[in-house]
MITOR-612965 format. One record per residue (C-alpha): x negated, y negated, z negated; residue number from 1. Coordinates in nm, 3 decimals, m for minus. Layout:
<sites>
east:X | north:Y | up:Z | num:NUM .
...
</sites>
This chain:
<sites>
east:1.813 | north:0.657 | up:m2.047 | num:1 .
east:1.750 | north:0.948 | up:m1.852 | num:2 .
east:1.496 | north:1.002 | up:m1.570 | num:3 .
east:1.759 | north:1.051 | up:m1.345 | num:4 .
east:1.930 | north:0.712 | up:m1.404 | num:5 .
east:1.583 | north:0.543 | up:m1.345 | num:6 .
east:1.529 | north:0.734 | up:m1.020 | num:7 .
east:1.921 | north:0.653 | up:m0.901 | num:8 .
east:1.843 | north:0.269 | up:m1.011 | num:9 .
east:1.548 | north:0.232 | up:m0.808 | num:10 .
east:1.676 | north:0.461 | up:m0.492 | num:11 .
east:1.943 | north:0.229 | up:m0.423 | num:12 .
east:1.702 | north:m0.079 | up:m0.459 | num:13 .
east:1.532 | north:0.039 | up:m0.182 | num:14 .
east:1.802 | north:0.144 | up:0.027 | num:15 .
east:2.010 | north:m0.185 | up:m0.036 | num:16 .
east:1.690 | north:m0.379 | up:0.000 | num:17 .
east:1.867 | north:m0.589 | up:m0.302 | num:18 .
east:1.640 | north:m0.603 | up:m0.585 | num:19 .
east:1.793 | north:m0.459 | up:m0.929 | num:20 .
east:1.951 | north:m0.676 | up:m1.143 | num:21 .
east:1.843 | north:m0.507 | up:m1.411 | num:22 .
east:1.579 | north:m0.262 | up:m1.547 | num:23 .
east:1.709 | north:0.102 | up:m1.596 | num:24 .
east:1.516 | north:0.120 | up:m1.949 | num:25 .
east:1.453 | north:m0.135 | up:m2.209 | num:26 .
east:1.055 | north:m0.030 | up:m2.222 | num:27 .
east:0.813 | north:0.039 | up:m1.934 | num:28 .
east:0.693 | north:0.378 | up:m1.878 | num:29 .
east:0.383 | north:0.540 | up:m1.945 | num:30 .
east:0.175 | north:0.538 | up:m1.601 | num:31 .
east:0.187 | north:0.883 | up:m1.592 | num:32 .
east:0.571 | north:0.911 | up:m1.621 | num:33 .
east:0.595 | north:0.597 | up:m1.370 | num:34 .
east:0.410 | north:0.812 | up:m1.068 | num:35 .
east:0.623 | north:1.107 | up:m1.162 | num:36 .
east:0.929 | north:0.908 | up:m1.108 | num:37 .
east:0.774 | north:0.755 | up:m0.818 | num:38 .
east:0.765 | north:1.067 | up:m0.662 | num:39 .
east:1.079 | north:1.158 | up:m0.738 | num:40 .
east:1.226 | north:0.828 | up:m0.586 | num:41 .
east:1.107 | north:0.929 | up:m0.271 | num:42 .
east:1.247 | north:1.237 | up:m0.313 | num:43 .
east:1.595 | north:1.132 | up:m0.389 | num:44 .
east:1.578 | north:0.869 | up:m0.064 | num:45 .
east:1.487 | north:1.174 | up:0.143 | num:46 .
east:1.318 | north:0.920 | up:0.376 | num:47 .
east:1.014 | north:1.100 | up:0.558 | num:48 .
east:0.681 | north:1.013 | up:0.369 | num:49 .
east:0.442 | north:0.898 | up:0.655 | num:50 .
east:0.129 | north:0.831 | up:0.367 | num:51 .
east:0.035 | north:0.605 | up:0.073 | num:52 .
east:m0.076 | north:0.302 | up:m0.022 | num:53 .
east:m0.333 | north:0.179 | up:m0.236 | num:54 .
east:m0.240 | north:m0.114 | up:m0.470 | num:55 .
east:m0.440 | north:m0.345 | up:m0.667 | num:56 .
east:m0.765 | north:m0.221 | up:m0.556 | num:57 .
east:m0.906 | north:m0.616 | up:m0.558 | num:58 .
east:m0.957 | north:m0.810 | up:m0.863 | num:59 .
east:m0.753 | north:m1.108 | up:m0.781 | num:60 .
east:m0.453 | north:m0.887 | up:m0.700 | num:61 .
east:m0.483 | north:m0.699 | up:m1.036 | num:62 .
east:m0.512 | north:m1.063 | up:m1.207 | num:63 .
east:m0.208 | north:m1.163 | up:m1.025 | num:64 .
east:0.029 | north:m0.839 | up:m1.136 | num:65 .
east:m0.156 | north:m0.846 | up:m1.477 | num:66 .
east:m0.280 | north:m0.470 | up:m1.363 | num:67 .
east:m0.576 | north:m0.285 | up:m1.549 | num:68 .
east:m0.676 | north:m0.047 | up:m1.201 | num:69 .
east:m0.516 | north:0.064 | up:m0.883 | num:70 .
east:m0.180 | north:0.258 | up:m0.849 | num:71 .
east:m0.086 | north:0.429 | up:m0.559 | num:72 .
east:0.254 | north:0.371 | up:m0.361 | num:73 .
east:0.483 | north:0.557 | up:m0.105 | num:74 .
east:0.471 | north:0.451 | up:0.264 | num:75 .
east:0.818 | north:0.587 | up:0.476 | num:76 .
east:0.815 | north:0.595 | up:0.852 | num:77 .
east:1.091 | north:0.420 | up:0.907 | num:78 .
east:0.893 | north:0.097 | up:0.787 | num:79 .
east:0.605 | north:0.147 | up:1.003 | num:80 .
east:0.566 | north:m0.064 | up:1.269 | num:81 .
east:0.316 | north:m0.148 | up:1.548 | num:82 .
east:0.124 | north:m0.487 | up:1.595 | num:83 .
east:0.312 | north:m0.757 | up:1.806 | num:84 .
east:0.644 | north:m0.566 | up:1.638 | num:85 .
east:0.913 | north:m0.819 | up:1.504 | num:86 .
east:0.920 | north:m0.689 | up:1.097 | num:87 .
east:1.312 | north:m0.664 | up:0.983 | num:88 .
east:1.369 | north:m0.840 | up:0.657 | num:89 .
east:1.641 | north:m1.008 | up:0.507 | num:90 .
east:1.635 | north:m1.406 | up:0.324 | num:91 .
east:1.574 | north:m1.270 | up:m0.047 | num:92 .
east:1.257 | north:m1.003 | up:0.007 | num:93 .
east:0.963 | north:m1.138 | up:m0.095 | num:94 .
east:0.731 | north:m1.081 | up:0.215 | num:95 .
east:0.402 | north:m1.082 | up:0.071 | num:96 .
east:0.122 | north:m1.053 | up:0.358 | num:97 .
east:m0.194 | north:m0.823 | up:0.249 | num:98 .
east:m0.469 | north:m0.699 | up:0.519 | num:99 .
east:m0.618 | north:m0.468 | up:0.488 | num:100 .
east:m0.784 | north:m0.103 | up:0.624 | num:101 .
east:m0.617 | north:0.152 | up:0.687 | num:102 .
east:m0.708 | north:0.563 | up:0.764 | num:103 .
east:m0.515 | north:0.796 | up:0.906 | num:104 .
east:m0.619 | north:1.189 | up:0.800 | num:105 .
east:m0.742 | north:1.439 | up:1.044 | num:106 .
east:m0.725 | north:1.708 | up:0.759 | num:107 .
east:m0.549 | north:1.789 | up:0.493 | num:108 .
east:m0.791 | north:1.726 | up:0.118 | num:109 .
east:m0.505 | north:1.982 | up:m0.085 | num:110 .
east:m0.572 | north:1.963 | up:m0.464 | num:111 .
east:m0.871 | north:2.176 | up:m0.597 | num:112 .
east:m1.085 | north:2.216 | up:m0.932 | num:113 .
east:m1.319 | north:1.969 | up:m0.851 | num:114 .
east:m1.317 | north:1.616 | up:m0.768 | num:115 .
east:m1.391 | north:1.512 | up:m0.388 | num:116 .
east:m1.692 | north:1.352 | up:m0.249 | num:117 .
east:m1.674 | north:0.997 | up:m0.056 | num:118 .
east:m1.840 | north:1.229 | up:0.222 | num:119 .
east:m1.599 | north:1.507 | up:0.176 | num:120 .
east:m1.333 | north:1.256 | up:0.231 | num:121 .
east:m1.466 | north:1.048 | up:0.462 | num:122 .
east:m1.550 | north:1.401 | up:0.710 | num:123 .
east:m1.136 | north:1.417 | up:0.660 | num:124 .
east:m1.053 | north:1.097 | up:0.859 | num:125 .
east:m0.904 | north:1.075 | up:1.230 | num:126 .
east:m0.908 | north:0.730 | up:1.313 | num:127 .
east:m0.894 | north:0.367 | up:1.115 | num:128 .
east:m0.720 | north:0.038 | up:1.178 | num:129 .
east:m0.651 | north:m0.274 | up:1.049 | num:130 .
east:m0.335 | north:m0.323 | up:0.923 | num:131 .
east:m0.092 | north:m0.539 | up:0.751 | num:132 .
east:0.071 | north:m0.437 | up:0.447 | num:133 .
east:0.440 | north:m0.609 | up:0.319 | num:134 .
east:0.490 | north:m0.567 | up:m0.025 | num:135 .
east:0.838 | north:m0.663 | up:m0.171 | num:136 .
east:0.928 | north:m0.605 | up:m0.514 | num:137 .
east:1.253 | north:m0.436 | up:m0.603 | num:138 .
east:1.247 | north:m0.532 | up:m1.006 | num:139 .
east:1.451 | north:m0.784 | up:m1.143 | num:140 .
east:1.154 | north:m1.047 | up:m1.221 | num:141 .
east:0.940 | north:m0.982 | up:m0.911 | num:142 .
east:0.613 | north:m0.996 | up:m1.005 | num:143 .
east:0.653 | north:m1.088 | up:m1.342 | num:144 .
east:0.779 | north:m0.716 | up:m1.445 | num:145 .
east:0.543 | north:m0.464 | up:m1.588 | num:146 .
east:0.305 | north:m0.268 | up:m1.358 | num:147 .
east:0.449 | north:0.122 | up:m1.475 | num:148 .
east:0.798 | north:m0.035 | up:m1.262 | num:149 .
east:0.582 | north:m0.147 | up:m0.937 | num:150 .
east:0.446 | north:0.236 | up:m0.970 | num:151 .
east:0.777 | north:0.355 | up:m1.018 | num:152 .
east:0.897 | north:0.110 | up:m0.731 | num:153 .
east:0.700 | north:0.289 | up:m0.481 | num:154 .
east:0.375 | north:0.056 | up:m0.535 | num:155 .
east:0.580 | north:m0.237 | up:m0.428 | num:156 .
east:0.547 | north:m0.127 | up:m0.080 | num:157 .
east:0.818 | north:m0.283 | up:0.190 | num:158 .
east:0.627 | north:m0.155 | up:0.474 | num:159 .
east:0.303 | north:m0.171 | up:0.726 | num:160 .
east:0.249 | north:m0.303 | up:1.087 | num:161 .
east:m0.030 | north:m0.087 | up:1.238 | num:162 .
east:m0.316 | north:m0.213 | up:1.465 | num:163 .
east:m0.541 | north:0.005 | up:1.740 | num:164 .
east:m0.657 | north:0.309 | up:1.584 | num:165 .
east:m1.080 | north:0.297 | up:1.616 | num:166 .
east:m1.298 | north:0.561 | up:1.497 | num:167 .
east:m1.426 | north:0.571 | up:1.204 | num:168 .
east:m1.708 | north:0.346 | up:1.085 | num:169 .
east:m2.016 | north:0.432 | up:0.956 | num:170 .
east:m2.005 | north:0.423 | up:0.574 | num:171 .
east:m2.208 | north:0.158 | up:0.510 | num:172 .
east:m2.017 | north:m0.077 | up:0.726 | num:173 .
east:m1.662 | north:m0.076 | up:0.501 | num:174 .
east:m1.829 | north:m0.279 | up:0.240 | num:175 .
east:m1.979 | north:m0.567 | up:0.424 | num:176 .
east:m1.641 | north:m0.585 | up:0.729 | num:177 .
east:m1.536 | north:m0.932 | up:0.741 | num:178 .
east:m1.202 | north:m1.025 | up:0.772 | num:179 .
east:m0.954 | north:m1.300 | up:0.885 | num:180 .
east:m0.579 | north:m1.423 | up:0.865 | num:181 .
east:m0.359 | north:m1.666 | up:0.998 | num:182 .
east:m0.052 | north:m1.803 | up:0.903 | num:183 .
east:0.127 | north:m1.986 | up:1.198 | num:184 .
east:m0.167 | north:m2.052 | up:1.350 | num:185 .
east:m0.340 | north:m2.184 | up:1.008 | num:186 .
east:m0.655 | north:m1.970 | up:0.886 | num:187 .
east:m0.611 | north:m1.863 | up:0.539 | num:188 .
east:m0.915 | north:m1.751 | up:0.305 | num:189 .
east:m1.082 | north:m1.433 | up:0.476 | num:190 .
east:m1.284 | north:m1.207 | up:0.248 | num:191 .
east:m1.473 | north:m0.818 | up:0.271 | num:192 .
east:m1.429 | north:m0.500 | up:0.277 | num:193 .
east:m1.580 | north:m0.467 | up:m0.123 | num:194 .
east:m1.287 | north:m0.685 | up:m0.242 | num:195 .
east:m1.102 | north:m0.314 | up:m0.228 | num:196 .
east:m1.268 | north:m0.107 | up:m0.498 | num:197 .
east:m1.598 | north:m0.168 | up:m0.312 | num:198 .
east:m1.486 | north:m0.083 | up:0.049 | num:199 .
east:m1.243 | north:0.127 | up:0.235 | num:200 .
east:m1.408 | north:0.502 | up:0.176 | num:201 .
east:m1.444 | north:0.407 | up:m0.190 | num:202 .
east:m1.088 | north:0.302 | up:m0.233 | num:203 .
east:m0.955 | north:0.638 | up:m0.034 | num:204 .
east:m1.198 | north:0.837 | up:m0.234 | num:205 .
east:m1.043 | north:0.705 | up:m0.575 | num:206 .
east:m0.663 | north:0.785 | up:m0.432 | num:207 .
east:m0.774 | north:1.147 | up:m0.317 | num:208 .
east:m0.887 | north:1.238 | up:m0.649 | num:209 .
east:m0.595 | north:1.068 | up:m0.799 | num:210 .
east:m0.346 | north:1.251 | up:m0.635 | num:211 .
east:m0.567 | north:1.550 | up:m0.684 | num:212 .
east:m0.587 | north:1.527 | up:m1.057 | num:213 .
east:m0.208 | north:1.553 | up:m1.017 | num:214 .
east:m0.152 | north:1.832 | up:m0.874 | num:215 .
east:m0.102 | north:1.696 | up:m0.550 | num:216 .
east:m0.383 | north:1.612 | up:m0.207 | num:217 .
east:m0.362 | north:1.419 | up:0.128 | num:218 .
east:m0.237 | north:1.574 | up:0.446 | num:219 .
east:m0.291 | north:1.581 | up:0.801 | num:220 .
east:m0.142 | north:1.281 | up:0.988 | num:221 .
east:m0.095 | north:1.109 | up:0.658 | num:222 .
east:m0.141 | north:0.686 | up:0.686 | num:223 .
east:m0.371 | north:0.563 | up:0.356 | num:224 .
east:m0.348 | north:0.222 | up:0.338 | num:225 .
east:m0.655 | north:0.070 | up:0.117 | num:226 .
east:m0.547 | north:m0.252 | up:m0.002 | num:227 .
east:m0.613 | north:m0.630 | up:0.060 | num:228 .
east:m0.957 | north:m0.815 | up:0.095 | num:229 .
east:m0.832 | north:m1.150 | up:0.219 | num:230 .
east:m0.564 | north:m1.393 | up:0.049 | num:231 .
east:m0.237 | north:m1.277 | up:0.005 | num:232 .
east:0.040 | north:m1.498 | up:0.060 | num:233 .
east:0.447 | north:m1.476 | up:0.056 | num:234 .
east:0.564 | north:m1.589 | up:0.387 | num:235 .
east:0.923 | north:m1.678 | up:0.537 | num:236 .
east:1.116 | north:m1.562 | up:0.792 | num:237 .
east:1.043 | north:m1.678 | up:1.147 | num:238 .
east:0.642 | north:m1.693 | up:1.057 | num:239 .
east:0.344 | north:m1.565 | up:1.214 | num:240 .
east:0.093 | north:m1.373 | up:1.120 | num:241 .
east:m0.227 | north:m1.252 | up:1.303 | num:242 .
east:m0.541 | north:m1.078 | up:1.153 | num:243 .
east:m0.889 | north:m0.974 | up:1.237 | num:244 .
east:m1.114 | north:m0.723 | up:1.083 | num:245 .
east:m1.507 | north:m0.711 | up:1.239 | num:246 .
east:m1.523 | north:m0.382 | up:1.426 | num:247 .
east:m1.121 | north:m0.295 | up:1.410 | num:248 .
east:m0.958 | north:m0.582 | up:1.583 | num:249 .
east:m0.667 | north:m0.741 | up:1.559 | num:250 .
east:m0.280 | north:m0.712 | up:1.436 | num:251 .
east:m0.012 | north:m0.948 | up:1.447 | num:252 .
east:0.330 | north:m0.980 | up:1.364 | num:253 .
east:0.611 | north:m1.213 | up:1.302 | num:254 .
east:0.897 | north:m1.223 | up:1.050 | num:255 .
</sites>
């Protein structure tokens, strides 16, 4: 198969919000060849790119996908949404709840030579929030596919509900933040900031050189999502959730 059926396959996905029925290709990708189709995905939706996400940056989530590191994703915004926000989903997405922190850039970190600093990159943040991720798998066995198709399928990423932007915290404190969830009024396990690749600024730091050592940087305005420290759980439609995060606050949303 061709790159172009691959991208095609995986634009409609997301468009339909129907999960393939089918893989494009018999074998997965190579990771590299997954992110460049990722990014051509986006391109071929022509949906505005509001940022990325960061997934499998804890150890239980890369246990649960079968994942070896992190991958970034695509995050659109036309699925970003604002705490207390109703999220729009339909009876066969997956709805997988993940908190976690999220940055917003103040300036752009554009590809150079050398790698970045987790001060360099940290100096390049506006504000930071808690947030809730959605992740919703558009291959044909959920979950159960190989991770090169959740790269290619936009890091798995169905959308995020934004809390109050805050300023930045000190470094120290990403680590140790404690945080919360509910589930229709039920608390769920909480965890820390380290669960993601040893705290928010670490986790941003690894996708800034990332991108960088492909060509390719953050930009002003740009949403980084870091991924989940508490439990992640699928949830159905009509539920609640509501989340806490020491020094960020709170988000809800319902489904």
């Amino acid at each position: 198969m061709s790159d172009a059926t691959v991208i095609a396959a995986f634009a409609a996905a997301r468009k339909s919000q129907s999960p393939l029925s089918h893989l494009p290709e018999d074998q997965a990708p190579s990771l590299a060849r997954a992110f460049q189709l990722q990014c051509a995905v986006t391109k071929e939706l022509g949906w505005e790119q509001a940022g990325w996400k960061i997934g499998c940056t804890s150890l239980r989530a890369q246990k649960a996908l079968n994942a070896e590191g992190p991958f970034p994703g695509t995050m659109f915004s036309n699925r970003i949404y604002r705490s207390g926000e109703q999220f729009p989903t339909i009876a066969e997405n997956k709805r997988v709840v993940e908190p976690e922190v999220c940055f917003t850039m103040n300036s752009s970190l554009p590809p150079r030579g050398a790698p970045y600093t987790v001060d360099e990159v940290m100096a390049a943040v506006a504000h930071v929030c808690v947030a809730i991720e959605v992740v919703n798998p558009r291959t044909p066995n959920g979950f159960g596919d190989a991770v090169p198709w959740f790269i290619v399928d936009g890091g798995l990423n169905e959308g995020i509900v934004l809390g109050e932007a805050k300023r930045p915290l000190s470094r120290d404190a990403y680590a140790s933040l404690k945080g919360q969830v509910w589930w229709n009024g039920r608390e769920m396990q909480g965890g820390v900031g380290a669960n993601a690749l040893g705290g928010g600024d670490l986790a941003l730091t690894w996708l800034a050189n990332h991108l960088n050592g492909h060509g390719l940087g953050l930009a002003e305005g740009e949403i980084i999502t870091t991924g989940v420290i508490t439990e992640f759980f699928s949830v159905g439609l009509g539920d609640d959730i509501e989340v806490r995060f020491e020094h960020l606050g709170m988000v809800t949303v319902k489904f």
